[in-house]
mmCIF file of the C-alpha atoms, coordinates in Angstrom:
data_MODEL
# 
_entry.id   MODEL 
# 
loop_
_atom_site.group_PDB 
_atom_site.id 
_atom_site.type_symbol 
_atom_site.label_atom_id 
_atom_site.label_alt_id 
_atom_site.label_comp_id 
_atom_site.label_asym_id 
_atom_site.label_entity_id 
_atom_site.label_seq_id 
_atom_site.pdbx_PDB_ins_code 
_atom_site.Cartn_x 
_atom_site.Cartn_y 
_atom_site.Cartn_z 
_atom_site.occupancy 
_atom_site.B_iso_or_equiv 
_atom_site.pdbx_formal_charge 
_atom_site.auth_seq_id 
_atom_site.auth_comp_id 
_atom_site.auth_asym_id 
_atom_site.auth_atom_id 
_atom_site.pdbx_PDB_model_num 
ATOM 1   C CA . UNK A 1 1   ? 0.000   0.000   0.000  1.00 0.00 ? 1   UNK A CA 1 
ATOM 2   C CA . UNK A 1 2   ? 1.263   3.744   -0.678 1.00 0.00 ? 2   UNK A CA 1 
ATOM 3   C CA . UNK A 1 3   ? 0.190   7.023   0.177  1.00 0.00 ? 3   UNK A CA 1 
ATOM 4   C CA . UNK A 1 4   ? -1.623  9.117   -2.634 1.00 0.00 ? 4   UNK A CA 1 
ATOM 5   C CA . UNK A 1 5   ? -0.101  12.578  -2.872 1.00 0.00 ? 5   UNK A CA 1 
ATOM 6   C CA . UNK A 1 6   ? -2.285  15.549  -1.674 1.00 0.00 ? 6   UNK A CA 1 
ATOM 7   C CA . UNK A 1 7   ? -1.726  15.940  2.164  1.00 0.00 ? 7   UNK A CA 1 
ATOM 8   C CA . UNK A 1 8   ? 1.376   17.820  1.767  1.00 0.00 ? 8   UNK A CA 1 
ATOM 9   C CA . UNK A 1 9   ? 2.677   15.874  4.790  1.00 0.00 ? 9   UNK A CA 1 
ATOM 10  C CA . UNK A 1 10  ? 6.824   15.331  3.826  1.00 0.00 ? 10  UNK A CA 1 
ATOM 11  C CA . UNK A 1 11  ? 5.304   11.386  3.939  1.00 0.00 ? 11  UNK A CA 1 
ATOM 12  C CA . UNK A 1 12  ? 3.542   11.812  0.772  1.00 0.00 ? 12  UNK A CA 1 
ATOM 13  C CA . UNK A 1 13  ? 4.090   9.266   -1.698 1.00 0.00 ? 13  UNK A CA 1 
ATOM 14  C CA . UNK A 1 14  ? 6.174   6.940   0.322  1.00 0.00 ? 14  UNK A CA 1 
ATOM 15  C CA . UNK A 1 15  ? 5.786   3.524   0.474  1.00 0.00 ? 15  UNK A CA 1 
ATOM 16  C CA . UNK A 1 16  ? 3.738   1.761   3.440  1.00 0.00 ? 16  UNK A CA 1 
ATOM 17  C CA . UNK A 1 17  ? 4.085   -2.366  3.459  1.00 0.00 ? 17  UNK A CA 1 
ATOM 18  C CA . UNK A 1 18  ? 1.608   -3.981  5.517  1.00 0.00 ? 18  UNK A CA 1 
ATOM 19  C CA . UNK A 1 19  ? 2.227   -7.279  6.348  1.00 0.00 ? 19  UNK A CA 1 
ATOM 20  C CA . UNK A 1 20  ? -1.015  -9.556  7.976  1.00 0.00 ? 20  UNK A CA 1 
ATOM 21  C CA . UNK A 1 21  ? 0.062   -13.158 7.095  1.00 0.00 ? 21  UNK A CA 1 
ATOM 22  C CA . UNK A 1 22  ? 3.421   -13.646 9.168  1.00 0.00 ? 22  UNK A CA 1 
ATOM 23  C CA . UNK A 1 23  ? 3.071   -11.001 12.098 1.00 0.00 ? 23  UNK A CA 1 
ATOM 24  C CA . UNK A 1 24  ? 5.521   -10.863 15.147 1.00 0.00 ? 24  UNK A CA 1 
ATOM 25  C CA . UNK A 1 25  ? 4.101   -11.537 18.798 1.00 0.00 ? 25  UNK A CA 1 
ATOM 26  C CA . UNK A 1 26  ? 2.837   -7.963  20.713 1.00 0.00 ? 26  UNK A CA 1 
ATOM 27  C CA . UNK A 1 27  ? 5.887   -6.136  22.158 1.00 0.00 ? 27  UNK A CA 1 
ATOM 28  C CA . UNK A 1 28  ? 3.230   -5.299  25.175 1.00 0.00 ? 28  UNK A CA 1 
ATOM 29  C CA . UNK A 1 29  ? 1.568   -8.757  25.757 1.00 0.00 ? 29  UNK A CA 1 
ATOM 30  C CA . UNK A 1 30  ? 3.538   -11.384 23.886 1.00 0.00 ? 30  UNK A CA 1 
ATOM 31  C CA . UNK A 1 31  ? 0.002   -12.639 21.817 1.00 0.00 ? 31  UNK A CA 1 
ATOM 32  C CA . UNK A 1 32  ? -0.132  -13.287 18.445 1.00 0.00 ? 32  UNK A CA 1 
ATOM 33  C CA . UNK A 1 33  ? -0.389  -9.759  16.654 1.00 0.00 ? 33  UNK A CA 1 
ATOM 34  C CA . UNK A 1 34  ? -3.026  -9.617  12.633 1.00 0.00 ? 34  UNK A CA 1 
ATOM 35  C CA . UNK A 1 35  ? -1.325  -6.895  11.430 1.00 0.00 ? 35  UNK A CA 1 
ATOM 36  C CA . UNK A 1 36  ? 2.399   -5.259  10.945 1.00 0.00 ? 36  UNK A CA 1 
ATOM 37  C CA . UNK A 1 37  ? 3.110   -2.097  9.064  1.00 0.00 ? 37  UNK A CA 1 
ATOM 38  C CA . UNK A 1 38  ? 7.131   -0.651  8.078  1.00 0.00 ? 38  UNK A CA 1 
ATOM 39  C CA . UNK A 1 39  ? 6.622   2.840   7.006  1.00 0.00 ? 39  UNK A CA 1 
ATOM 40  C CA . UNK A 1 40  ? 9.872   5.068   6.439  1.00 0.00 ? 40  UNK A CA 1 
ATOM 41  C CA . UNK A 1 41  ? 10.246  7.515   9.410  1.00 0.00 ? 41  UNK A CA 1 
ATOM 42  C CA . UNK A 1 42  ? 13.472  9.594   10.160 1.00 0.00 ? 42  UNK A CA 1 
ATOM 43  C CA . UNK A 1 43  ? 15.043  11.631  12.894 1.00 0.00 ? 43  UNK A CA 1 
ATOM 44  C CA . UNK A 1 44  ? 17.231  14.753  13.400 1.00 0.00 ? 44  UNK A CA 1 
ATOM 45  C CA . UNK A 1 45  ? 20.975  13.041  14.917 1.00 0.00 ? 45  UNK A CA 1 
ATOM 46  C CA . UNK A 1 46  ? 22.746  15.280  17.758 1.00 0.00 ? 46  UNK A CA 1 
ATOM 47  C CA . UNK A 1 47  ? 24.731  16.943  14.526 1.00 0.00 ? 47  UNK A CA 1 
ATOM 48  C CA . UNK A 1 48  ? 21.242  18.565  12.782 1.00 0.00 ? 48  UNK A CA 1 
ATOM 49  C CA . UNK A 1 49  ? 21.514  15.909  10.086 1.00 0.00 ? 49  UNK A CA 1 
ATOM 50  C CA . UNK A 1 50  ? 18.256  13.695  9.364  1.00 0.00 ? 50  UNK A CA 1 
ATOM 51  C CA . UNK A 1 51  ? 18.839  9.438   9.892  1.00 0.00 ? 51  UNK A CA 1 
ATOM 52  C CA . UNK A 1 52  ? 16.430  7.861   7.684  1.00 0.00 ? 52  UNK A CA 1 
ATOM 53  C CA . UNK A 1 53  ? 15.302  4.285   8.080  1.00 0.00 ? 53  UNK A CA 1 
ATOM 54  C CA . UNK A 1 54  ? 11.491  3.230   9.178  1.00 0.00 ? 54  UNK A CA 1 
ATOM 55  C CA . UNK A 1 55  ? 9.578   2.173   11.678 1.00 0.00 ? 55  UNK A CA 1 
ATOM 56  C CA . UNK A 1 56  ? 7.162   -1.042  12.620 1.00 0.00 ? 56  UNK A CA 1 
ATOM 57  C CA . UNK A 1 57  ? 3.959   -1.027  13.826 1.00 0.00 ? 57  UNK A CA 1 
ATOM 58  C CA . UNK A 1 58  ? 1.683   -3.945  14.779 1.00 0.00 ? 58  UNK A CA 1 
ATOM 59  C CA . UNK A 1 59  ? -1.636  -4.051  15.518 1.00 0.00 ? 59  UNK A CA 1 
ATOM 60  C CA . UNK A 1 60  ? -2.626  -6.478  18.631 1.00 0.00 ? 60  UNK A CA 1 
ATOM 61  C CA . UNK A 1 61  ? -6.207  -7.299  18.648 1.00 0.00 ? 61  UNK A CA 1 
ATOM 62  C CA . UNK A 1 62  ? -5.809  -7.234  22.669 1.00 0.00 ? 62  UNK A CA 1 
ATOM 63  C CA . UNK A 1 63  ? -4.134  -4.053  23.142 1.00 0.00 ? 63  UNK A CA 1 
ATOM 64  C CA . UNK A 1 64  ? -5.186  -1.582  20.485 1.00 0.00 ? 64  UNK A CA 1 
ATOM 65  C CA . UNK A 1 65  ? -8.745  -2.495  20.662 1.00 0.00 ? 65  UNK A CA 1 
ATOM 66  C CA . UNK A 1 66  ? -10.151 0.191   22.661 1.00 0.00 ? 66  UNK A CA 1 
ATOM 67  C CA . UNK A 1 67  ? -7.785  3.080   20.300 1.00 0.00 ? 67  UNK A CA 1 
ATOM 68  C CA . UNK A 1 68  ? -10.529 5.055   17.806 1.00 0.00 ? 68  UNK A CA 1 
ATOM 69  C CA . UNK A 1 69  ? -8.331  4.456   14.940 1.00 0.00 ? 69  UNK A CA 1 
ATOM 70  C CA . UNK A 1 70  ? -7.203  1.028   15.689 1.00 0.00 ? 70  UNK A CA 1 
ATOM 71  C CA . UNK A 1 71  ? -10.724 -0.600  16.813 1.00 0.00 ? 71  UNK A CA 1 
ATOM 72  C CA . UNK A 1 72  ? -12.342 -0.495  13.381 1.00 0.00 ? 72  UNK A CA 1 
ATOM 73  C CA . UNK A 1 73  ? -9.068  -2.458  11.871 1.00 0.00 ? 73  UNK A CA 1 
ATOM 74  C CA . UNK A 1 74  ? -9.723  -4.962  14.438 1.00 0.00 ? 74  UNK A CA 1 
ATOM 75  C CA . UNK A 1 75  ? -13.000 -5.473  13.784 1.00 0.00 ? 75  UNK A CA 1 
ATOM 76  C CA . UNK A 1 76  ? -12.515 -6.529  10.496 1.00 0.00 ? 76  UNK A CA 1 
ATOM 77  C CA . UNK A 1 77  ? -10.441 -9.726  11.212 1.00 0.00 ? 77  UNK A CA 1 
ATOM 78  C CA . UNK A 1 78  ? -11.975 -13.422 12.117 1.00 0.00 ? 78  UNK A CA 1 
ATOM 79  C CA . UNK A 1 79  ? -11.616 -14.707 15.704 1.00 0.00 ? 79  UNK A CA 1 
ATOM 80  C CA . UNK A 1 80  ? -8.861  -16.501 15.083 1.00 0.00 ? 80  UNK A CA 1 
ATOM 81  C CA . UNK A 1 81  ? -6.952  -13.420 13.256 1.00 0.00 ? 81  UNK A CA 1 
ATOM 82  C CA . UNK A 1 82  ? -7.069  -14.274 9.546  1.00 0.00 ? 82  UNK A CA 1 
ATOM 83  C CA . UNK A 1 83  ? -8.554  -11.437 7.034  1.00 0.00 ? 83  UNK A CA 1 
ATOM 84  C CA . UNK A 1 84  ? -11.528 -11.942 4.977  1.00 0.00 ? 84  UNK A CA 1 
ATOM 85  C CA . UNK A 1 85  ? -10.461 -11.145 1.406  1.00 0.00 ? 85  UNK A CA 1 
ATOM 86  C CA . UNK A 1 86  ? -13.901 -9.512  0.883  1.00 0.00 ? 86  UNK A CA 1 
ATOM 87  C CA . UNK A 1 87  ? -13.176 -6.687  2.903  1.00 0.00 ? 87  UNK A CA 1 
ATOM 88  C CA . UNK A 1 88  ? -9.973  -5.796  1.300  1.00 0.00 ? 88  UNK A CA 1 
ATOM 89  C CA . UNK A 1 89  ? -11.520 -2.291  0.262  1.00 0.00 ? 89  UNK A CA 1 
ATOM 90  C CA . UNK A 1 90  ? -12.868 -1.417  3.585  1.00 0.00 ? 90  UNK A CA 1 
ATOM 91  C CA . UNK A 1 91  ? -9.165  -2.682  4.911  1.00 0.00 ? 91  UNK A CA 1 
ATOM 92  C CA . UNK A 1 92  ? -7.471  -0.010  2.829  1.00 0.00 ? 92  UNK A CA 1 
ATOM 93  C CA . UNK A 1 93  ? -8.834  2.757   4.221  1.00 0.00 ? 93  UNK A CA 1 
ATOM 94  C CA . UNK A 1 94  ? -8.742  1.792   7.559  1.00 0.00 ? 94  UNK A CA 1 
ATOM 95  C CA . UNK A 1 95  ? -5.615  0.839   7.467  1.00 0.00 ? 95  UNK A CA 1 
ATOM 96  C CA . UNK A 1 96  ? -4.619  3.908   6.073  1.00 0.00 ? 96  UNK A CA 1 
ATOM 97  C CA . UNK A 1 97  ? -6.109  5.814   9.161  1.00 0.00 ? 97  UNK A CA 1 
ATOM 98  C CA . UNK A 1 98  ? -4.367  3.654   11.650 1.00 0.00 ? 98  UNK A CA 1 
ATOM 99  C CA . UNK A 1 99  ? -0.593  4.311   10.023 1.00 0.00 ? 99  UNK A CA 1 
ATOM 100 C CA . UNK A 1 100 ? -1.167  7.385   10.074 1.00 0.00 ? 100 UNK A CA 1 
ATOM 101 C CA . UNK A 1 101 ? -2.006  7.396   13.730 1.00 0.00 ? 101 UNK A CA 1 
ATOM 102 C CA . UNK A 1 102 ? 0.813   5.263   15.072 1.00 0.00 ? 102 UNK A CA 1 
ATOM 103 C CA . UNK A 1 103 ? 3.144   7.376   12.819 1.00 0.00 ? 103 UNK A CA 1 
ATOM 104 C CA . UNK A 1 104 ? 1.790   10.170  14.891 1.00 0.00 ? 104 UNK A CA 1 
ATOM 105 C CA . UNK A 1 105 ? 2.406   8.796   17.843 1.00 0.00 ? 105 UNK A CA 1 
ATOM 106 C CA . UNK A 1 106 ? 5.515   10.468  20.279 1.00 0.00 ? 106 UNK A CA 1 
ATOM 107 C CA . UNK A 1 107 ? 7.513   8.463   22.865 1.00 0.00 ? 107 UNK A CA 1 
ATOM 108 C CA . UNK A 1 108 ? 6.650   9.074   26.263 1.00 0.00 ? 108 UNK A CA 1 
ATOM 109 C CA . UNK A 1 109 ? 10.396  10.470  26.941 1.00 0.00 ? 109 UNK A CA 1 
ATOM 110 C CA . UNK A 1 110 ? 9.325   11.102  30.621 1.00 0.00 ? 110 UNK A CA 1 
ATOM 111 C CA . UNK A 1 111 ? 8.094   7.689   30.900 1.00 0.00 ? 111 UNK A CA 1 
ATOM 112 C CA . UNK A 1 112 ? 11.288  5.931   29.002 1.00 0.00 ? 112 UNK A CA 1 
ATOM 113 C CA . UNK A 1 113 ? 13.651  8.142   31.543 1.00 0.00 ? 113 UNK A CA 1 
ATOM 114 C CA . UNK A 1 114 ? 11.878  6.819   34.448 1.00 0.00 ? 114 UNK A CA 1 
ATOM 115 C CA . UNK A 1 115 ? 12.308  3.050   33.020 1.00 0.00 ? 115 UNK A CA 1 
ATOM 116 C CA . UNK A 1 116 ? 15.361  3.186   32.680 1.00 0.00 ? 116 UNK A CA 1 
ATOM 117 C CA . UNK A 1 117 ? 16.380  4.497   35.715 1.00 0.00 ? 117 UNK A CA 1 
ATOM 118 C CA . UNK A 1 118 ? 14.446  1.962   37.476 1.00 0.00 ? 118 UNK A CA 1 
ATOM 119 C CA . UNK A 1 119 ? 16.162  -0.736  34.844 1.00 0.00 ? 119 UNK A CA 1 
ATOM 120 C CA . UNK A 1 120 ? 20.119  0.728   36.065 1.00 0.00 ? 120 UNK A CA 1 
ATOM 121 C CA . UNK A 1 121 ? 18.979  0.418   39.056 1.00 0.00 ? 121 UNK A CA 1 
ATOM 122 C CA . UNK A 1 122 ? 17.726  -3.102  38.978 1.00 0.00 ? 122 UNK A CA 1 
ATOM 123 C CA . UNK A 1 123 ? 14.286  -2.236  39.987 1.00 0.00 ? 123 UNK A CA 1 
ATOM 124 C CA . UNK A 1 124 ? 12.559  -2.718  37.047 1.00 0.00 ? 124 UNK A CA 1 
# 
């Protein structure tokens, strides 16, 4: 899947794969996760220069399904995870929305600090 031009977001036209076959197991809960998504993503580095790469996303039907733009994705796969091929139109879109979202979303850098403190310090 790739972005149509017209957003004027500098992600326009890049490509989004979105995997739902062979997923990896949620980062959060260790289940069994229906969707992943790489999108290309970069960063400012400590010298102003950008670092280009991407980022993964997956969608855990245990997690994410109380987030507004994940919950609708969800709803569209079986119980036991698969994806109807019917609904590969409806997918699209929604799938569109929910990259989007998760590309949006920030680190908690507050949070992370506070992790790792507690993980140096053998608390966590």
């Amino acid at each position: 899947m790739s972005e149509e031009a017209g957003t004027g977001e500098p992600h326009d036209l890049e490509e989004i794969v979105l995997i739902v076959d062979v997923t990896p197991r949620c980062p959060s809960c260790s289940r069994p996760t229906v969707l992943l998504a790489r999108y290309p993503h970069s960063w400012g580095n400590n010298r102003g220069g950008t670092v280009s790469g991407f980022r993964e996303a997956v969608l855990c039907r245990f997690c994410d399904r109380d987030g507004p733009a994940a919950a609708p994705l969800i709803a569209l796969f079986e119980e036991d995870g698969s994806f109807p091929a019917d609904q590969l139109d409806v997918f699209g879109p929604l799938a569109e929305v929910w990259v989007e979202n998760r590309r949006n979303t920030a680190v908690d850098e507050g949070l992370l600090n506070e992790q790792a403190r507690l993980w140096r310090g053998g608390e966590f």
